[in-house]
N, C-alpha and C positions, 0 to 999 in steps of 0.2 A: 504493500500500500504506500511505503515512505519511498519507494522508487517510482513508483507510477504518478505520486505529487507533483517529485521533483520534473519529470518528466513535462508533466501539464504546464508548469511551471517557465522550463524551455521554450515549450508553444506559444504560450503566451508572448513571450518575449518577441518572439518570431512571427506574429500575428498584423505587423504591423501593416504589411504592404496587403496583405492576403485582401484583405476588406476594400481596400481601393478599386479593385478591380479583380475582381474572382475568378474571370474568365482567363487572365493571364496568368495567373499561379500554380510553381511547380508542386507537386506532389509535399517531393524532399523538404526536410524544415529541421537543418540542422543547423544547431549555430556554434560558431568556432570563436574562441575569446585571443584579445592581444595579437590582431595579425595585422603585422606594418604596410601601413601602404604611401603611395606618396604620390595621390590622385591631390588634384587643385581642386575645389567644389565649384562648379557653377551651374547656372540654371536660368530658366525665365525670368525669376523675382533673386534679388540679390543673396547669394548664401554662399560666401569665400569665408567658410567656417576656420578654415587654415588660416586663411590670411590676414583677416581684421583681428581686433585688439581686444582685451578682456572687457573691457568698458563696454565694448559693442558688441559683443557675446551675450554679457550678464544684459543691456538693454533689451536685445532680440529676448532674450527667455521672458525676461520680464512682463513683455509686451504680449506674447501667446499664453502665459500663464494667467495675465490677467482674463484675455478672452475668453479662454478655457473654464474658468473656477471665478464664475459669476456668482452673484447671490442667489441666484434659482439653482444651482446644481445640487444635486441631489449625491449625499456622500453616503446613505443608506438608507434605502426602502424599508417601510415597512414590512415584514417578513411576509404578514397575512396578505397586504395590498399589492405583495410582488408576484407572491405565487397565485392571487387571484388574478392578473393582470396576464402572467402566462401559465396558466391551469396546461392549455393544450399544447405547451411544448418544452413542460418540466420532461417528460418522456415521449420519445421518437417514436410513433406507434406503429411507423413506417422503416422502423432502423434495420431488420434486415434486407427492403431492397438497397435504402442509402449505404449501406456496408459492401452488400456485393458491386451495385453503380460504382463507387468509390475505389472498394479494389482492383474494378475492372477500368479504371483511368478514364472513366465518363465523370464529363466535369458541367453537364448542363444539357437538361431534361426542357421539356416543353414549359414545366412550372416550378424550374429552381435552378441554381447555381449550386453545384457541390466545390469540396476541397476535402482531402485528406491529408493527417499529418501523419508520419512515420517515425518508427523507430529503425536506426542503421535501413533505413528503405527503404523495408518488407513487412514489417509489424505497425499496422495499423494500431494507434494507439486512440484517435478521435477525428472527428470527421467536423464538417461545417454545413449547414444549408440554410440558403438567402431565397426565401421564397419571391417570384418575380410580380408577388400581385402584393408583398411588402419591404423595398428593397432596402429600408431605413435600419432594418434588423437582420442580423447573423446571428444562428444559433450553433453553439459548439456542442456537442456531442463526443461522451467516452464510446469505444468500441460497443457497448451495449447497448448505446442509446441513453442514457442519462443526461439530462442539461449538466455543462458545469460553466459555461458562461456565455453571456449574450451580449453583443454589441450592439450600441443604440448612436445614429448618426444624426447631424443635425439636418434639419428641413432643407437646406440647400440640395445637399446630399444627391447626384455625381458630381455637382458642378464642385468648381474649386474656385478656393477655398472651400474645405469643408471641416466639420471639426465630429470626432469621435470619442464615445464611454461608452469603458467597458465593464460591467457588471459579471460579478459571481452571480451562482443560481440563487445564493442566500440572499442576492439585493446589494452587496457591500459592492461598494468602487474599489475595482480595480487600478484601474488606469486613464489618463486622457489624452489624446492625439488630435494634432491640428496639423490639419493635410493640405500643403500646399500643392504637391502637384504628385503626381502618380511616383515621383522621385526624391520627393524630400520632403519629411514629415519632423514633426517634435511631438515627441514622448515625455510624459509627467504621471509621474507616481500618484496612488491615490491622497497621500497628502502633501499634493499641488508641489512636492519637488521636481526639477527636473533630472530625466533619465538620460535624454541624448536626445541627439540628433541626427536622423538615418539623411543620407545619401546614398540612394540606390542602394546596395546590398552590405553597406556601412554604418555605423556609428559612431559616433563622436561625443565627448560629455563633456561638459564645458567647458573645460579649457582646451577643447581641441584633440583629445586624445584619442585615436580609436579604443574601443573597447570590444565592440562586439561585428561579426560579419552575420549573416543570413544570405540560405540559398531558396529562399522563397520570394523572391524581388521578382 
């Protein structure tokens, strides 16, 4: 059970780009820590995470943090009013087709978007499905079908900017993410620190260090 957490845990981490666009996502979702690289950042909206200064590092975070963790954000449902809210997709009633679909690398049915995550490739450890008639919410699923956490996007949502929370099945925040483009997002822990900052299949923490890579970009 204390491996399959840790496990979920990785996912998580790894989840960031998944949700952007579900239709482009590898399978694979392993993440590898501390690997050097010595890409320059750049992009449509200004992000030379390398190259500008801590001053204007700490402002950028500042500035999405604020967005992010408004006074309406919600840092824990009520237990009763969550699971009332998603009664019909605490459990996947439908988990063995979405398991076989999934295994078999169909990524998008007539009324959904899948995604599976992997263990070393082959071991299915939880799956995703973005239903297309509500595409504001992704539900994550263990191998058996159990909710363990749902992401909730804002009303813009494909367009970009768009901004992303992620909830456990219990209601608790996870995490927040403000998506600027299919390629570079900012990550914030559930109490409103920040985690980094991905570029494409990169991470960065705030003073510019990589920290983490991801093969699900």
């Amino acid at each position: 059970m204390k491996k399959f957490s840790i496990l979920l845990l990785i996912l998580m981490l790894g989840k960031v780009s998944f949700c952007a666009d579900l239709s482009q996502v590898k399978s694979d979702n392993v993440i590898q820590e501390n690997v050097p690289s010595e890409i320059v950042l750049t992009g449509n909206l200004v992000f030379d995470w390398l190259d500008i200064s801590q001053v204007q590092r700490d402002a950028v975070i500042d500035r999405y943090q604020r967005e992010l963790f408004t006074e309406d954000t919600v840092y824990k449902y009520k237990k009763k009013e969550f699971k009332s809210e998603y009664k019909d997709f605490l459990k996947d009633s439908d988990y063995k087709r979405h398991y076989m679909l999934v295994k078999n690398g169909v990524k998008e049915t007539d009324s959904e978007n899948l995604c599976g995550f992997y263990y070393k490739d082959n071991l299915l450890i939880s799956y995703a499905v973005q239903y297309k008639n509500d595409l504001k919410t992704v539900y994550y699923y263990d191998a058996m079908g159990k909710l363990r956490y749902i992401d909730k996007f804002s009303e813009n949502y494909p367009n970009f900017p768009y901004m992303s929370k992620q909830y456990r099945a219990n209601g608790t925040l996870v995490s927040a993410i403000y998506f600027i483009s299919h390629d570079m997002q900012y990550m914030y822990n559930d109490d409103k620190s920040f985690k980094g900052a991905w570029y494409k299949d990169k991470m960065y923490d705030r003073h510019a260090k990589q920290v983490l890579t991801r093969t699900n970009w």
